[in-house]
C-alpha positions in Angstrom: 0.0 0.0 0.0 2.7 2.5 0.6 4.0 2.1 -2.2 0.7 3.3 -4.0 0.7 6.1 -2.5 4.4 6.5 -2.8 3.6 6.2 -6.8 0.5 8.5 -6.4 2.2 11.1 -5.0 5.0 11.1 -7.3 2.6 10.5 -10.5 0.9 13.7 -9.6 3.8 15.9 -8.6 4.7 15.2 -12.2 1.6 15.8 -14.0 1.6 18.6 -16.5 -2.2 18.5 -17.2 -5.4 17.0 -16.3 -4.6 13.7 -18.0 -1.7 13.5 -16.1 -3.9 14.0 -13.2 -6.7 11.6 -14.4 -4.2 8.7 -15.2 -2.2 9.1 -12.0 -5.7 8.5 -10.2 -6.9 5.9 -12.5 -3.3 4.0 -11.8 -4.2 4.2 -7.9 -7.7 3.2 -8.1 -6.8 0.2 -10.1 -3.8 -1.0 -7.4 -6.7 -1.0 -4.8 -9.4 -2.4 -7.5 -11.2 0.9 -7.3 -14.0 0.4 -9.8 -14.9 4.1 -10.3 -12.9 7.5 -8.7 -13.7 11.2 -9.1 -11.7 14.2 -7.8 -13.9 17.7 -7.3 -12.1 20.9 -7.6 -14.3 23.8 -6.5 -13.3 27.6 -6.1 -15.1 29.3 -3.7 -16.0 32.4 -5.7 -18.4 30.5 -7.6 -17.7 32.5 -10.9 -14.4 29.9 -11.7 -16.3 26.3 -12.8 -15.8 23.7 -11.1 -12.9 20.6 -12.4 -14.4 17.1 -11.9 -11.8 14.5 -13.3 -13.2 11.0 -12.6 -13.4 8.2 -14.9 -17.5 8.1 -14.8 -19.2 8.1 -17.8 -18.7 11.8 -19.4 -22.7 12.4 -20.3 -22.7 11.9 -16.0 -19.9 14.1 -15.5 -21.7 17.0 -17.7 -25.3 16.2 -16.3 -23.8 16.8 -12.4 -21.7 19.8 -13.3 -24.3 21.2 -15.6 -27.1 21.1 -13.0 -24.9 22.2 -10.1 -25.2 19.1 -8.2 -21.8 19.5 -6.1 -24.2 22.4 -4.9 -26.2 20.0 -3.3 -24.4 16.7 -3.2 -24.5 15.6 0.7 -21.1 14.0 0.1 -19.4 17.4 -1.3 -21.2 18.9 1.7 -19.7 16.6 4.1 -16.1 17.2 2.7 -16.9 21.0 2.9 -17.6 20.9 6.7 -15.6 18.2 8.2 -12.0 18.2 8.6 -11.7 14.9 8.9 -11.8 12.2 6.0 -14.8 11.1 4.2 -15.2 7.2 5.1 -18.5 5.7 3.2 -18.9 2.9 6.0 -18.7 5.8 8.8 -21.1 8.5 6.7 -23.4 6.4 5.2 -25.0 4.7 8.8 -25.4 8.2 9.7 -29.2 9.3 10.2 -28.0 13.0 8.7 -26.6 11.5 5.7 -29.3 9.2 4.8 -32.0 11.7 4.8 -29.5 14.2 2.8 -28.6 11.2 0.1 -32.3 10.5 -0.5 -33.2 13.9 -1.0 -30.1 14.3 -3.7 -31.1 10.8 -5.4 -35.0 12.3 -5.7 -33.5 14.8 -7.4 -31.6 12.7 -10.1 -33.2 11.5 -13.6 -34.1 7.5 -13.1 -31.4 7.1 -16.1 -28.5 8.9 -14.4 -25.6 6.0 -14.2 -22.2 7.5 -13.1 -19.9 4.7 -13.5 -19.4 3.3 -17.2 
């Protein structure tokens, strides 16, 4: 394991662009069999769009960032209040963060499949 994260960290010192960036990601995911990642770069001045590199399917990736979901998405929400790190088994038991996902998923077409 260290030495993914060895890699990782040296993958993305290195990257140039957002393929760099994407494929250094990608290469960690896969050492941990990772089906599906996604890194969320917001600004907080709300005029500079936000970045989303993830390998989900790109018609997801433009439906979320074209409807603004990060604005609502209980898991961004989460990340923007806690300091400590997101865990899915911790977050998801969570009365809070039930009601929150259920709300966001209402809101979602019956179609929308972010993973390819």
């Amino acid at each position: 394991m260290q030495l993914v994260f060895e890699t990782l960290l040296e993958q993305l010192s290195l990257s140039a662009d957002e393929v760099d960036f994407h494929n250094a990601l990608a290469n960690a995911a896969g050492a941990f069999d990772i089906p599906a990642f996604a890194y969320l770069s917001l600004v907080p001045d709300r005029v500079t769009k936000p970045r989303l590199i993830s390998n989900y399917h790109p018609g997801w990736k433009s439906h979320y960032l074209g409807h603004q979901y990060q604005r609502i998405d209980p898991v961004i929400e989460w990340a923007r209040c806690s300091e400590c790190a997101f865990q899915w088994d911790r977050i998801s038991a969570m009365p809070a963060f039930q009601r929150d996902s259920n709300s966001f998923s209402r809101r979602l077409p019956n179609s929308a499949s972010a993973a390819d």
